[in-house]
C-alpha positions as CSV (number, residue, x, y, z in Angstrom):
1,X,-190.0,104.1,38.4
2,X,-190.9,104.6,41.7
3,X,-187.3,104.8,43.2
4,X,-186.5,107.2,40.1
5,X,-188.8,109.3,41.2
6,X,-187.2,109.3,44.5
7,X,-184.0,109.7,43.9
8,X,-185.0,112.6,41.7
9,X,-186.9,114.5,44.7
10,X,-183.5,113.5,46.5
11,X,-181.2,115.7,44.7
12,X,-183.9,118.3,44.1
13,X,-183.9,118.8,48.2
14,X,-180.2,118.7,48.1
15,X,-179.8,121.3,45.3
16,X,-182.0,123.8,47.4
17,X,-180.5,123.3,50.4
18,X,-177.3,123.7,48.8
19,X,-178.8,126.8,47.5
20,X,-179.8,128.2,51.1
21,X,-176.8,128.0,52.1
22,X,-175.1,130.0,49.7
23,X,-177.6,132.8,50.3
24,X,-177.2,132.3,53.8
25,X,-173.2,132.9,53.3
26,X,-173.3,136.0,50.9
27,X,-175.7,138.2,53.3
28,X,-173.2,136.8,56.1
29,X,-170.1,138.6,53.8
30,X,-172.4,141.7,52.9
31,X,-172.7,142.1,56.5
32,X,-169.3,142.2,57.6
33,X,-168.0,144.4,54.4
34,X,-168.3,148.3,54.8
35,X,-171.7,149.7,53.0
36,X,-169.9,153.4,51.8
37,X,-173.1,154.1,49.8
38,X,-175.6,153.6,52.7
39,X,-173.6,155.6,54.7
40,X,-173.7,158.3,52.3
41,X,-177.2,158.2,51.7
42,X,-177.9,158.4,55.4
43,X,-175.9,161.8,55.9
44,X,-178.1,164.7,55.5
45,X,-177.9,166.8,52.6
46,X,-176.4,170.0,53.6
47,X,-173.0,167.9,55.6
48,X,-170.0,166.8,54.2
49,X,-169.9,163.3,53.8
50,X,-166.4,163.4,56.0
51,X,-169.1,163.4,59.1
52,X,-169.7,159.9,59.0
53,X,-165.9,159.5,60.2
54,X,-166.5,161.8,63.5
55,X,-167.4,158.8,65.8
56,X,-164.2,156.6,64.8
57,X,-161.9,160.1,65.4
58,X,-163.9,160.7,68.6
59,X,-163.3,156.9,69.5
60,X,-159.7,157.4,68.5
61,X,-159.6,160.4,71.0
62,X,-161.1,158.9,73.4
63,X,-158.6,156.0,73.1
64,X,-155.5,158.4,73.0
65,X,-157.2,160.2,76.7
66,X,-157.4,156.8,78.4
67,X,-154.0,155.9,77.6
68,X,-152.7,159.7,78.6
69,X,-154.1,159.1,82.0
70,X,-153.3,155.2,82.0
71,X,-149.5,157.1,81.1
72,X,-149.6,159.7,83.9
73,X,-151.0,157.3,86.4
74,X,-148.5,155.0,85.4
75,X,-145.8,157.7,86.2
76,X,-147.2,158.5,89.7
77,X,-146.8,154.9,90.5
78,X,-143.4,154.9,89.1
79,X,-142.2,158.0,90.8
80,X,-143.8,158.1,94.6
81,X,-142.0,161.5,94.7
82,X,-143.7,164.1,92.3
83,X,-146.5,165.3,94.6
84,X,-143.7,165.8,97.5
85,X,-141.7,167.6,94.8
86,X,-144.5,169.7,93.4
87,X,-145.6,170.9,97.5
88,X,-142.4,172.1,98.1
89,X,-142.1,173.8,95.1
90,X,-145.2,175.8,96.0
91,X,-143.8,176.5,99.4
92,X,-140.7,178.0,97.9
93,X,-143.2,180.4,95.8
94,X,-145.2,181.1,98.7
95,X,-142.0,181.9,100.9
96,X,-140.3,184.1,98.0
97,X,-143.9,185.8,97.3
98,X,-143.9,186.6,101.4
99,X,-140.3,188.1,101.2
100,X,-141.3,190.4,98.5
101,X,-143.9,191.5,100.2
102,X,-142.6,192.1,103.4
103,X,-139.6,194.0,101.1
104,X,-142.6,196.2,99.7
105,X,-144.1,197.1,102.9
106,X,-140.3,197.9,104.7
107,X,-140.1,200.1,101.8
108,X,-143.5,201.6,102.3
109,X,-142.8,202.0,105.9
110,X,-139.5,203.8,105.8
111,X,-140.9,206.0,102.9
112,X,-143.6,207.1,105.4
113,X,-141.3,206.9,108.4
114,X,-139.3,210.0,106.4
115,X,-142.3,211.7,105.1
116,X,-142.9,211.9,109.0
117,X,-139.5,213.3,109.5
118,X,-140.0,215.9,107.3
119,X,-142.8,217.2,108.2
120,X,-141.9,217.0,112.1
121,X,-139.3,219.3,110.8
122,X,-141.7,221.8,108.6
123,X,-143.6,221.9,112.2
124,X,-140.6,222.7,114.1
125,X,-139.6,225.3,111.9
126,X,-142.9,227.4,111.7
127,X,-143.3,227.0,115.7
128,X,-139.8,229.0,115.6
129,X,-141.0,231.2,112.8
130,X,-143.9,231.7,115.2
131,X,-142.5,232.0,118.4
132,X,-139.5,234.7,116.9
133,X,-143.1,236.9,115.3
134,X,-144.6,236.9,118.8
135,X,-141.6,238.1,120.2
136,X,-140.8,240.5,117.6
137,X,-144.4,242.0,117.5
138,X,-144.2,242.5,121.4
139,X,-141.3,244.0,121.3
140,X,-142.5,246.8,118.4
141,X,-145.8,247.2,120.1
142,X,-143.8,248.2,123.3
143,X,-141.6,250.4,121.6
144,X,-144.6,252.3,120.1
145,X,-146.2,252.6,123.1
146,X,-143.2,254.2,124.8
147,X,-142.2,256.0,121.7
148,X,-146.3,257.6,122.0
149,X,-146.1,258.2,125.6
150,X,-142.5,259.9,125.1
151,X,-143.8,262.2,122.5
152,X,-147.0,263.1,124.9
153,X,-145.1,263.9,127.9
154,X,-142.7,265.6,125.7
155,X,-145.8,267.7,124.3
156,X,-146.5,267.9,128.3
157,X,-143.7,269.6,129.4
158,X,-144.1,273.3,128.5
159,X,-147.0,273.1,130.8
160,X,-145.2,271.6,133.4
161,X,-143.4,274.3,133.0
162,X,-145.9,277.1,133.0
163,X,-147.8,274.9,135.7
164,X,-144.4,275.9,138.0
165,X,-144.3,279.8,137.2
166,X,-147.5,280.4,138.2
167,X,-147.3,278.9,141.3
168,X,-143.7,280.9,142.1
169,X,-145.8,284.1,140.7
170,X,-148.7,283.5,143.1
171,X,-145.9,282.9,146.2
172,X,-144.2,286.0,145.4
173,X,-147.1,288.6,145.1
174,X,-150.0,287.1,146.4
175,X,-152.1,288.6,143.6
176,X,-155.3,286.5,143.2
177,X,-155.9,288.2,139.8
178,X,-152.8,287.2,138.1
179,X,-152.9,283.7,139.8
180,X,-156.1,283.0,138.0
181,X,-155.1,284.4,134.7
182,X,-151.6,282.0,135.1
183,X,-153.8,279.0,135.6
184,X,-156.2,280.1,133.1
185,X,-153.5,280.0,130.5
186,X,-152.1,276.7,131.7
187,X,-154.9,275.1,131.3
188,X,-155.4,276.3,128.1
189,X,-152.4,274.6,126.8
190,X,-153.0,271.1,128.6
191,X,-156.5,271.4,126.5
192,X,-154.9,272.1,123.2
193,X,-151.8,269.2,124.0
194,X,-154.7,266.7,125.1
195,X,-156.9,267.9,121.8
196,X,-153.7,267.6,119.8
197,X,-153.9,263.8,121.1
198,X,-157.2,263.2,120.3
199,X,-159.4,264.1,123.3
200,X,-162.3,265.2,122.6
201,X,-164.6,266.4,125.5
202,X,-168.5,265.1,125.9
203,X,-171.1,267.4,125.4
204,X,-173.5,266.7,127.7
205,X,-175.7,269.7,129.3
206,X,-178.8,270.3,127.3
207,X,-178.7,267.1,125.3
208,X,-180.5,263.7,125.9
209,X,-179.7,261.7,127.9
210,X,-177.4,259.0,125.9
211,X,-176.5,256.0,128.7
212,X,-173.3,254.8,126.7
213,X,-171.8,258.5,127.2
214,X,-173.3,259.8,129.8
215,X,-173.7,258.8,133.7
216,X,-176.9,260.0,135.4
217,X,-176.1,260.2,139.4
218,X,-179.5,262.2,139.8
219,X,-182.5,263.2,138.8
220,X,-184.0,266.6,139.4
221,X,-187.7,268.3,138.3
222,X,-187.4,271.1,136.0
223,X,-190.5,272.9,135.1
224,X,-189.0,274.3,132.0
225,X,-187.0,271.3,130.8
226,X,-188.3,267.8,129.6
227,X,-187.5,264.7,131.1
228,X,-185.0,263.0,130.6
229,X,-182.8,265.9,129.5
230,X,-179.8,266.6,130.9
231,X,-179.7,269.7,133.5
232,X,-176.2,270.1,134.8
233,X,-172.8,268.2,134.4
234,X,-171.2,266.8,137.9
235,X,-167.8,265.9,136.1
236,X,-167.0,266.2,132.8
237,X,-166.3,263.1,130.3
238,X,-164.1,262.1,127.7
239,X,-163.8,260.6,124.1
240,X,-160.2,259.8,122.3
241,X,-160.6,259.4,118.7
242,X,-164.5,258.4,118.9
243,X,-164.0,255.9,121.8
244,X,-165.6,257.1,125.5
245,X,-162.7,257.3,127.6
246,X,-165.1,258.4,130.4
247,X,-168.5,258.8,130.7
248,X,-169.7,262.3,132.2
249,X,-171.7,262.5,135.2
250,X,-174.7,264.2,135.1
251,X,-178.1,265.5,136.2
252,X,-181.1,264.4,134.4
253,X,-184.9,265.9,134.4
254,X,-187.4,263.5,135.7
């Protein structure tokens, strides 16, 4: 009975460990197989359940950049001559973008170089436009003034001419009387040809004294007159066409 017993308790030991085992190796296989539902369940509820694949893709990416650069850095290795290659290319840029430029500014530089030109020439011009004015003007203002003077002296003549009778009168008869009354009447003429021109005589006795048309040269006390009055005129003065010609000289009360 005894080893009965035993050998019962035997297998019963040998059954359960028999049976650990197989536990043991079915959570092992749950383990390595893929759990679709848990992942599900995990995802929030508002995503798609395609975001439980975003860390494989970004693996995958990740994978494909490592081998791009593994690729390329392969390639340098390969080819020595790329970066030589690539300088020179940029030189050739660099040279071509200086020869434009350089083009450009020629091009600016002639344009302003004839602006230049052009104007040098306006300048030119106007200095002979100027020069033939000055000239022209001159001349006109000298022909006016002769042309006046001619018409003036022409004006003068007839007293010239009277001027010459009365002298050969007064050599011939000696008469004072009609010598006077010969030089009376020439001077009558020269006043009205002078007038004609413009002259105008300054009034000066028995007015104030005025210092832009007058000329005092003394001063005298008059009881009846006030001071600074003019008394007497010394020499006469002169206006043509409202500017003084000559100032008169005269005697002023003190």
């Amino acid at each position: 009975m005894q080893n009965t017993d035993a050998q019962q308790g035997g297998e019963r030991e040998a059954e359960a460990a028999e049976a650990r085992e197989a536990q043991t190796a079915t959570a092992e296989a749950d383990d390595r197989a893929p759990q679709p539902d848990k992942l599900t369940k995990a995802q929030p509820a508002g995503e798609p359940a395609a975001a439980a694949d975003e860390e494989p893709e970004a693996e995958e990416d990740a994978e494909a950049e490592e081998d791009d650069g593994e690729e390329a850095v392969d390639a340098a290795e390969e080819d020595p001559a790329l970066p030589e290659r690539a300088d020179e290319e940029d030189e050739v840029e660099a040279v071509k973008l200086a020869e434009v430029e350089e083009d450009a500014i020629a091009a600016d530089l002639d344009k302003a170089r004839a602006e230049a030109e052009g104007y040098l020439d306006d300048l030119r011009r106007l200095q002979a436009d100027f020069d033939n004015y000055r000239k022209r003007t001159l001349r006109e203002q000298t022909a006016r003034a002769a042309s006046a003077s001619q018409a003036l002296v022409t004006r003068l003549l007839p007293v010239l001419d009277n001027f010459e009778l009365a002298v050969s009168a007064a050599e011939q008869s000696r008469d004072f009387d009609r010598m006077l009354k010969g030089v009376e009447m020439v001077f009558g003429e020269l006043r009205e040809v002078l007038e004609g021109e413009g002259l105008v005589k300054i009034e000066a006795e028995g007015k104030p004294f005025d210092p832009e048309r007058h000329e005092a040269v003394i001063a005298v006390e008059q009881e009846d007159i006030e001071p600074g009055m003019v008394v007497d005129t010394v020499r006469t003065g002169y206006e043509l066409r409202g500017k003084v010609l000559r100032p008169a000289m005269v005697k002023v009360a003190k």
